[in-house]
N, C-alpha and C positions, 0 to 999 in steps of 0.2 A: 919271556919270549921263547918260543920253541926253535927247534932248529929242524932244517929239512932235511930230509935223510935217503939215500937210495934203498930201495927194495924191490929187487927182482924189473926194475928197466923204470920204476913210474917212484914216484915223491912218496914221500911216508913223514904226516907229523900226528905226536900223540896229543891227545884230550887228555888236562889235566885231572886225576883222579878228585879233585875238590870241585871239580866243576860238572861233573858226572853224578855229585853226591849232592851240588846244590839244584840240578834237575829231577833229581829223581831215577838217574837212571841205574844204580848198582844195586843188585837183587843180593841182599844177605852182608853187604858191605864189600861185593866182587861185582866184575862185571860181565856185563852178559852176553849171551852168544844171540845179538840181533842186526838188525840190516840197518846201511849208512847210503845214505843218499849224498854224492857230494857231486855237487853242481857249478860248472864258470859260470859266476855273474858279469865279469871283467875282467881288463888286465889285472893278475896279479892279485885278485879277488874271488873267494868262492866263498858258499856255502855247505856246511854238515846239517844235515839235518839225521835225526837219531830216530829209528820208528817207535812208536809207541801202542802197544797192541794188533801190529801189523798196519798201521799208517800211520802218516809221515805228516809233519805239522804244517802246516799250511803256512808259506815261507811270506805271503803278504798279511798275515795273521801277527808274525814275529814283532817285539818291540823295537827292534833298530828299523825295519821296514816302514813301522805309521812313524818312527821319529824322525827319519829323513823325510817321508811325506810331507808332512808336519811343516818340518824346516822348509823345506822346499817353497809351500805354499805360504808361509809368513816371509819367506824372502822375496818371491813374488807380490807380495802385498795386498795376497788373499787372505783375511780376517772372518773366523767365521759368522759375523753382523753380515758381510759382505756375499757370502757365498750361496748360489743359487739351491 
């Protein structure tokens, strides 16, 4: 677990270097000077999103996003036999 941290008035937590290396993101085995999208989804929830050749991954694309879908619609007891 990371810890929060102040810098300059707003939160500051890091991305783990092995998690930057299992996307793909560290150029040479450093990392690089690109742009961070971080967005409230909720209390106490947000998302990073990392760009990738100057755009930014499409956050209903992500696999947590179709896996709560997912849950969602099988907790509701939408099956897809079921679904129009």
């Amino acid at each position: 677990m990371q810890k929060l941290r102040k810098d300059s008035g707003s939160g500051l937590v890091t991305i783990p270097k092995s998690f930057l290396k299992q996307d793909d993101v560290l150029e040479d085995g450093e990392i690089p000077d690109v742009q961070v999208s971080v967005e409230r989804l909720g209390r106490r929830t947000y998302s990073v999103r990392i760009t990738d050749e100057g755009d930014l991954p499409e956050l209903q694309n992500s696999e947590i996003v179709e896996r709560l879908a997912a849950q969602r619609l099988f907790n509701e007891g939408i099956r897809p036999e079921t679904a129009d």
